[in-house]
VEXDREN-2710 file (C-alpha; in Angstrom, 1 decimal):
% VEXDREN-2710
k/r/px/py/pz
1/UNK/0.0/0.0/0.0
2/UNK/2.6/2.4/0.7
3/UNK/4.5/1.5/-2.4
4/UNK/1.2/2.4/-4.5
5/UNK/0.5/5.7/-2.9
6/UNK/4.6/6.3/-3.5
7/UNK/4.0/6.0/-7.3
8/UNK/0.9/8.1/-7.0
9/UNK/2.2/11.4/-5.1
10/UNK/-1.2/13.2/-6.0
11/UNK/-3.3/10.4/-3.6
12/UNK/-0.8/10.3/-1.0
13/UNK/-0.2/14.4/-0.8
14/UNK/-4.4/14.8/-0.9
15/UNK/-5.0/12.2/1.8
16/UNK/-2.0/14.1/3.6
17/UNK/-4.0/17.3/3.2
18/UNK/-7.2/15.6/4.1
19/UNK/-6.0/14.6/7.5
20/UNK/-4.6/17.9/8.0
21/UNK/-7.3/19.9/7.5
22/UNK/-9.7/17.2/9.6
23/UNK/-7.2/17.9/12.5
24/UNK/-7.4/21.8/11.8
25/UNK/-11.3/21.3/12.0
26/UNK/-11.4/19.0/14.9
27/UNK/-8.7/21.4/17.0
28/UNK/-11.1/24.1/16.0
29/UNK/-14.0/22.4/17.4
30/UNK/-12.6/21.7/20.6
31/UNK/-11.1/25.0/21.1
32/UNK/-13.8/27.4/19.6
33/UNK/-17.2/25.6/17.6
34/UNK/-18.2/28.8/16.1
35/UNK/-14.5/29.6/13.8
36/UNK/-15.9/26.1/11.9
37/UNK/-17.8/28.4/10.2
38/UNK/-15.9/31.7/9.5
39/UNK/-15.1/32.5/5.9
40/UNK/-11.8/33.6/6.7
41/UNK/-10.4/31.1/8.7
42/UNK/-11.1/28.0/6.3
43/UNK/-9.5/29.7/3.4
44/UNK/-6.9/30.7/5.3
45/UNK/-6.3/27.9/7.4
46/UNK/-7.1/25.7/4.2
47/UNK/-5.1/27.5/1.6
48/UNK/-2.0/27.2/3.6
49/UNK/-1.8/23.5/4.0
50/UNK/-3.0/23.2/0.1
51/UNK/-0.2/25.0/-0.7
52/UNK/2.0/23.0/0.9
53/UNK/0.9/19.5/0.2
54/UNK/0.2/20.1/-4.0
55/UNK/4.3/21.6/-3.9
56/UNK/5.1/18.5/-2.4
57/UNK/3.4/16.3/-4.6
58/UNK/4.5/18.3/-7.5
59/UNK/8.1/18.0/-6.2
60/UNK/7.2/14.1/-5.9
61/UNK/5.8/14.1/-9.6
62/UNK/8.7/16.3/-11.0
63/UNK/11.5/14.0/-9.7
64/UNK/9.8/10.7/-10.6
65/UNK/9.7/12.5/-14.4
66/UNK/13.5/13.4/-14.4
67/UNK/13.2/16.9/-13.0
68/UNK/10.4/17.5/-16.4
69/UNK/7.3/17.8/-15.6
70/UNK/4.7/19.3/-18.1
71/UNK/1.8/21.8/-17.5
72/UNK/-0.9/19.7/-18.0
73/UNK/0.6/16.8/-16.1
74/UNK/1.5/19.0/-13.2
75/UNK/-2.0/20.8/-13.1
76/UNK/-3.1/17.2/-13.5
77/UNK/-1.5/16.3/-10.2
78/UNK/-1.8/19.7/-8.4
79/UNK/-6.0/19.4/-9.0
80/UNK/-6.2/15.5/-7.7
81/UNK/-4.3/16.5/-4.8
82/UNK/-6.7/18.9/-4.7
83/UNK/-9.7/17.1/-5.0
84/UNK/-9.2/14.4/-3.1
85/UNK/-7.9/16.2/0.1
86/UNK/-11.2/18.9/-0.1
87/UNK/-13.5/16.2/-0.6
88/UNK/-12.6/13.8/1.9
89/UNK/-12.6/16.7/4.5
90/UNK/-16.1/18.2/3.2
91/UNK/-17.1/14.7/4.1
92/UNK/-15.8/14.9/7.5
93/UNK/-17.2/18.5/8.0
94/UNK/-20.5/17.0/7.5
95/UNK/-20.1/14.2/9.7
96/UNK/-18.9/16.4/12.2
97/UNK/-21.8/18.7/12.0
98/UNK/-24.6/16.5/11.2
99/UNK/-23.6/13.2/13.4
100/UNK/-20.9/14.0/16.0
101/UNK/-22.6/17.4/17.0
102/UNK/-26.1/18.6/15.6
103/UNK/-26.1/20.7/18.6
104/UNK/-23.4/22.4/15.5
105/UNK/-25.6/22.9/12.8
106/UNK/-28.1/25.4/14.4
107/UNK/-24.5/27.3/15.7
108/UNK/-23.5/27.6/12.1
109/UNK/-27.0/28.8/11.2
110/UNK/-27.1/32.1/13.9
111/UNK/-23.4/32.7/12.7
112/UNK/-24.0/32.7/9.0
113/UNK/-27.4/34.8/9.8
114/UNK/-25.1/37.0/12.1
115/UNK/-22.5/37.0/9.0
116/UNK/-24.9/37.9/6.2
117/UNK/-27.0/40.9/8.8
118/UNK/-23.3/42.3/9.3
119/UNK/-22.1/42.1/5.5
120/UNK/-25.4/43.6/4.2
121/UNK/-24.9/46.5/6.9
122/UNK/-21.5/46.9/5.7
123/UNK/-22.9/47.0/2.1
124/UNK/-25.2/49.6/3.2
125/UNK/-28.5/47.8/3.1
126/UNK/-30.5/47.6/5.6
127/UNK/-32.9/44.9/7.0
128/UNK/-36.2/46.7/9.1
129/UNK/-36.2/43.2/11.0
130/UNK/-33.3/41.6/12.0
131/UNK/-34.9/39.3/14.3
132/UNK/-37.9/38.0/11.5
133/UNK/-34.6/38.1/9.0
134/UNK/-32.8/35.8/11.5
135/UNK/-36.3/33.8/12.4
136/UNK/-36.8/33.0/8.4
137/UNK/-32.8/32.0/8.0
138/UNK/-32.8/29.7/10.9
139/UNK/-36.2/27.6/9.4
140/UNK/-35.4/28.2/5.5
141/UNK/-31.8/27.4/5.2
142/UNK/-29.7/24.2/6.5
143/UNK/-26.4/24.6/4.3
144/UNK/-25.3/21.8/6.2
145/UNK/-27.1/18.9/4.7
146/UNK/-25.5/16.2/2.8
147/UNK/-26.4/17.7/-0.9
148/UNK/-25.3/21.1/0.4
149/UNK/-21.6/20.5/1.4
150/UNK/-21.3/18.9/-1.7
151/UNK/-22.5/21.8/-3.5
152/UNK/-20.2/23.8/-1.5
153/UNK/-17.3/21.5/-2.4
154/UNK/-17.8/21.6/-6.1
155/UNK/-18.0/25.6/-5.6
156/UNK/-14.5/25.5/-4.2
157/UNK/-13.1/23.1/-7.2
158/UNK/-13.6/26.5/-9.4
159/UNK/-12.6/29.0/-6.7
160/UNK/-10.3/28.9/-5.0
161/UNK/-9.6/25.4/-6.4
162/UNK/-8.9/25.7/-10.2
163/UNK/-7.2/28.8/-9.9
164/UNK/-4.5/27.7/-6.9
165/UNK/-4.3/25.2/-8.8
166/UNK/-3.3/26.5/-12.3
167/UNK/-0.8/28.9/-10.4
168/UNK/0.7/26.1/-8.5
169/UNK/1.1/24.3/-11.8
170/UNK/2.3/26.9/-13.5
171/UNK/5.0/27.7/-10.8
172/UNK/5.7/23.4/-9.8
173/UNK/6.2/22.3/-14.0
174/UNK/9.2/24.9/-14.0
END
């Protein structure tokens, strides 16, 4: 097994990144439930260890290819990385919010209500009733079902995804 995942740097660097973003999550969880669902910290804690584990892998690819890598094979490699270490922790963000703790999903509904009253303020709109706005959010919306963390995670494959990945691709074949 660890012979395969040596020949396949892209499955071995994306389960890598899976497990360290489930960590990041679970630390998270444990220290303070209601950063699982800021904006800002998963693209920055998640763009960091991405960048990491897709240079490794195309390091990996690179010297099992002589030092020559191509763009399409490395942006190849850098978006299976990709993929596989997103999707395996969407999965595990769902499982943590739907089956370890549903006390979590009705947390990460009042925060994202809270989120989208403060960016529409910010924007300049304005919302006569915050507390019917926040009422109607917290019974409408559950973007924490199965269908919709997938939906999320196919949203990421384009941004910030595809493009992380072309630049990584771009800056790993050379």
């Amino acid at each position: 097994m660890h012979e395969a995942l040596e020949r396949r740097p892209s499955i071995k660097y994306g389960l890598l990144l899976a497990a360290t973003i489930i960590v990041i999550y679970t630390i998270t969880y444990f220290v303070a439930p209601t950063y699982l669902f800021s904006l800002i910290l998963k693209l920055v804690l998640g763009i960091v260890p991405t960048i990491y584990f897709i240079l490794l892998a195309l390091k990996k690819k690179k010297a099992m290819h002589e030092g020559s890598l191509m763009f399409a094979e490395a942006f190849q490699s850098s978006l299976l990385t990709y993929i596989i270490g997103t999707f395996l922790s969407s999965l595990f963000f769902y499982i943590l919010t739907n089956h370890i703790d549903p006390d979590l999903v009705p947390l990460g509904i009042q925060t994202l209500a809270d989120t989208s009253l403060a960016v529409i303020d910010k924007m300049g709109g304005n919302i006569n009733d915050t507390d019917e706005f926040k009422q109607i959010f917290m019974e409408k919306v559950n973007p924490f079902t199965l269908s919709m963390t997938m939906l999320d995670w196919l949203s990421r494959l384009f941004f910030p995804g595809a493009v992380l990945t072309l630049i990584l691709a771009a800056i790993g074949k050379s």
